[in-house]
C-alpha positions as CSV (number, residue, x, y, z in Angstrom):
1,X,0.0,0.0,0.0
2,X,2.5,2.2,1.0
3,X,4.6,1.3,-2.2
4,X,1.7,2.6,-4.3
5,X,1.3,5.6,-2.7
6,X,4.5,6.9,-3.3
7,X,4.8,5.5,-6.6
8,X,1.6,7.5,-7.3
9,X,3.5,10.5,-5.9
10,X,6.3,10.0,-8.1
11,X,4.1,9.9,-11.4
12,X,2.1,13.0,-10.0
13,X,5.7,15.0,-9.6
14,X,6.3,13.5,-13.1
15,X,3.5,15.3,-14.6
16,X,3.8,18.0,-13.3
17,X,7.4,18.4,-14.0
18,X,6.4,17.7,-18.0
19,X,3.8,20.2,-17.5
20,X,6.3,22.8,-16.2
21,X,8.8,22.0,-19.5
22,X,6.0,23.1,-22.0
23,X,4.9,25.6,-20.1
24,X,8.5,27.0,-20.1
25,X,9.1,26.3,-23.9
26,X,6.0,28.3,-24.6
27,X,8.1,31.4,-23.1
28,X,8.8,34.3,-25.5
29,X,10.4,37.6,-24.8
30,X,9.3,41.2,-26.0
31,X,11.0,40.2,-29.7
32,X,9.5,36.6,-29.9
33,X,12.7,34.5,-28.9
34,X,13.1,31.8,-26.7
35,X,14.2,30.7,-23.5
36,X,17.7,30.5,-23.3
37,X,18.3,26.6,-23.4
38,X,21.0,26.8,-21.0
39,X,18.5,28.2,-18.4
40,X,15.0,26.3,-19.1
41,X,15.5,23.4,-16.8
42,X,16.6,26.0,-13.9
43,X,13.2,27.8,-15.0
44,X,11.5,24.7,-14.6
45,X,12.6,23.6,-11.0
46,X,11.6,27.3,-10.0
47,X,8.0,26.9,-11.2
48,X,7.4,23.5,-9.5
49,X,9.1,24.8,-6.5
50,X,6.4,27.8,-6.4
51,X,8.7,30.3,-7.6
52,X,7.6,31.8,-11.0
53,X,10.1,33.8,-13.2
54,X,9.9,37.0,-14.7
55,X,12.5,36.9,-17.2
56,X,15.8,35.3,-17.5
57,X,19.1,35.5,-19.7
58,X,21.1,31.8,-20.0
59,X,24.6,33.9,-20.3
60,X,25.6,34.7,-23.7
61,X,29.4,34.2,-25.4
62,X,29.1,36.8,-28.6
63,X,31.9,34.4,-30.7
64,X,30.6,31.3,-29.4
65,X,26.6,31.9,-30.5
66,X,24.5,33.9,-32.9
67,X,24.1,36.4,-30.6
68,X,24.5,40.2,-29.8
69,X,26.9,41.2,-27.2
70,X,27.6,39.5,-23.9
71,X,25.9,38.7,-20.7
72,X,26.1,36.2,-17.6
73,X,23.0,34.7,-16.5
74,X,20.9,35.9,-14.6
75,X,16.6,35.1,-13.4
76,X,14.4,37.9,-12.2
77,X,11.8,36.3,-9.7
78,X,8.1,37.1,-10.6
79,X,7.5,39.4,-7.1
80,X,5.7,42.7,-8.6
81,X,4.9,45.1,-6.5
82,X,1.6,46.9,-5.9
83,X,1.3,50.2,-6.9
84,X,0.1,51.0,-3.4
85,X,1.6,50.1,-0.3
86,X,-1.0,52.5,2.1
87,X,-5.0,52.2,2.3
88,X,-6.0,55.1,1.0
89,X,-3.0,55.6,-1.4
90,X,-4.6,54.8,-4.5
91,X,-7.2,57.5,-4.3
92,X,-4.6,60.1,-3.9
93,X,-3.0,58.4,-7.0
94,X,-5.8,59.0,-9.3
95,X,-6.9,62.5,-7.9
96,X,-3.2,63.7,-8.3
97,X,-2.8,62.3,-12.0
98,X,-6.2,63.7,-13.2
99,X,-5.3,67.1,-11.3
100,X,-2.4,67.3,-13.6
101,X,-4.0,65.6,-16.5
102,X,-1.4,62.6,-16.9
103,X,-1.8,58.6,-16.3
104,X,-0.9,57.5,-12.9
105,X,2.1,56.3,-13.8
106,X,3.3,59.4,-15.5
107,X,2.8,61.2,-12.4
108,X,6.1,60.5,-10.8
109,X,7.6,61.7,-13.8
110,X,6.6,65.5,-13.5
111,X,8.2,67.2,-9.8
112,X,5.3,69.0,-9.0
113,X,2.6,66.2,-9.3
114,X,5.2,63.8,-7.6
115,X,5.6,66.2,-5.0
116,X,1.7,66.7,-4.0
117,X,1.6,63.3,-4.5
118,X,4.3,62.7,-1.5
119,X,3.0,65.3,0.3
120,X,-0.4,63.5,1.1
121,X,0.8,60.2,1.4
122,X,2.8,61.0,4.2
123,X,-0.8,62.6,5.9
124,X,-1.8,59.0,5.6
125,X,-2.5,56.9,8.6
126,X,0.6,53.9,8.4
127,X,-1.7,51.6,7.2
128,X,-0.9,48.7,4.7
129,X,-3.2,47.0,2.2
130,X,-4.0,43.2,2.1
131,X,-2.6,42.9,-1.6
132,X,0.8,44.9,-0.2
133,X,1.2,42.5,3.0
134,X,0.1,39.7,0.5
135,X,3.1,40.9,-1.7
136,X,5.8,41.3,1.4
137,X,4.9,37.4,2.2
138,X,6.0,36.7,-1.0
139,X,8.6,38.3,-1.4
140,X,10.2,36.8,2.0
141,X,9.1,33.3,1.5
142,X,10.9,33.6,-2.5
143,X,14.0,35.5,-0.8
144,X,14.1,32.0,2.1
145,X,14.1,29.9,-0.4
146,X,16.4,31.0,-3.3
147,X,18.9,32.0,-0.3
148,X,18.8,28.3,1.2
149,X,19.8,27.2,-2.0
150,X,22.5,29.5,-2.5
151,X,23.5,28.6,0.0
152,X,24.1,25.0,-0.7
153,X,25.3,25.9,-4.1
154,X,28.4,27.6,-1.9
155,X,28.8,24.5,-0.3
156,X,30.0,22.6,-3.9
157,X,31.7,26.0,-5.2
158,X,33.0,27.6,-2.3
159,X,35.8,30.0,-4.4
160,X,32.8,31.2,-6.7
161,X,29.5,32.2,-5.6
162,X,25.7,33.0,-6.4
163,X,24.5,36.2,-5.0
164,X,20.7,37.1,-4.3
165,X,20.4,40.8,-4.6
166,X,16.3,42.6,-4.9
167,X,16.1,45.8,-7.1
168,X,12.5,47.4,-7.1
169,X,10.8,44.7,-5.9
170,X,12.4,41.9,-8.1
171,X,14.7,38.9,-6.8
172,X,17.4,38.2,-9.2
173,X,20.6,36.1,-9.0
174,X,23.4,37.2,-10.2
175,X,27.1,35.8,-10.5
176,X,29.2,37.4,-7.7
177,X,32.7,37.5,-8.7
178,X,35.6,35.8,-6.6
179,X,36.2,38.2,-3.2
180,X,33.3,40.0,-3.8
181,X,34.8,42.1,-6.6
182,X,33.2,43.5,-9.8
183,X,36.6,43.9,-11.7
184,X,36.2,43.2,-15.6
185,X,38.1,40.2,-17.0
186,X,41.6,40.7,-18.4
187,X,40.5,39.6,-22.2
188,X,37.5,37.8,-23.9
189,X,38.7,34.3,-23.0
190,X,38.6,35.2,-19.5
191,X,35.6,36.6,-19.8
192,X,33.9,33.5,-21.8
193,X,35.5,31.4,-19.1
194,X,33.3,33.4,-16.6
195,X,30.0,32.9,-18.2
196,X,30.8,29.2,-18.4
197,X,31.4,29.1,-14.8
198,X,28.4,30.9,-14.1
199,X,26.3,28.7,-16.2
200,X,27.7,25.4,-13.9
201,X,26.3,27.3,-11.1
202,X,22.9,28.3,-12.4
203,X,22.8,24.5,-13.3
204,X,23.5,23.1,-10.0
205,X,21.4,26.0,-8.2
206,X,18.2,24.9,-10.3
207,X,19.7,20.4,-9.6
208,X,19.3,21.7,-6.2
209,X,16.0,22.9,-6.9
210,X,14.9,19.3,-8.4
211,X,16.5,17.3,-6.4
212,X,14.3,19.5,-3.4
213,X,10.7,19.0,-5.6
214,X,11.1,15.2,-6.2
215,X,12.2,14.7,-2.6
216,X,9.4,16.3,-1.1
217,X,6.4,14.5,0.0
């Protein structure tokens, strides 16, 4: 009995792995490319693990593949913010922006209207809204996670490291270079030999991230 439970468990993790793949093949950025195939099984293990991407780069070696440029890899976490963090916030929005005639995003963009805008947000009483608080658990419960396995990846590579850093609202992993520095690479093989190395970990950080899914009861 027990054998058939978790062999049902195994076929339902499976599935939903599969499920995951064509959902992450069906990806397309603002110009109609793909995923990076370097990065879609780490895409994968975030999805099934709960954490849903927002965009992604699988590293890029400009005399290696038909691309433009380079770039390390990198995966934006999907944690967007609410407009509004205060009850009462929004209101303010809208009356500001149609006091100045402009959208409410637009409204940061001119001083004045940004500046009356401030100004009666901070007469607000400190109150935050469900979909903010909503939001902040998020945000923490992605920021636990994506740590503990950075963590572990440090454990395997301990002279080259992941590091989580949060612009805006957004969780991202970067490549952190040895000792913490951002100093450029010497030449172009260097630097290819750096996006390589960054790609092994992205790799194991999303292994990690499977080996925790199909593990889990």
């Amino acid at each position: 009995m027990e054998q058939s439970r978790r062999l049902d468990i195994v076929l339902e993790k499976q599935r939903i792995w599969r499920e995951a793949e064509q959902r992450v093949a069906g990806f397309r950025d603002g110009l109609g490319r793909m995923v990076d195939p370097s990065i879609c099984d780490v895409l994968v293990a975030c999805m099934v693990n709960g954490l849903p991407t927002r965009q992604s780069c699988g590293g890029h070696i400009a005399y290696e593949e038909p691309c433009e440029g380079w770039a390390f890899p990198w995966i934006c976490f999907a944690a967007d913010r609410p407009d509004s963090r205060w009850v009462g916030e929004a209101d303010i929005r809208r009356r500001i922006s149609q006091a100045y005639g402009v959208s409410p995003r637009q409204m940061e963009d001119i001083p004045e209207a940004a500046d009356a805008f401030y100004d009666a947000v901070d007469q607000l009483e400190p109150v935050e809204t469900e979909e903010f608080r909503a939001w902040s658990l998020r945000l923490q419960r992605t920021a636990h996670v994506v740590r503990q396995v950075i963590e572990q990846v440090h454990e395997t590579h301990p002279f080259s490291a992941l590091s989580l850093v949060m612009r805006n609202g957004r969780l991202e992993v970067n490549r952190r270079w040895e000792g913490g520095r951002r100093e450029a690479p010497k030449n172009l093989e260097e630097l290819a030999a750096s996006i390589r190395e960054a790609r092994t970990l992205f790799e194991r950080f999303g292994l990690i991230l499977k080996d925790r899914f199909f593990e889990s009861e």
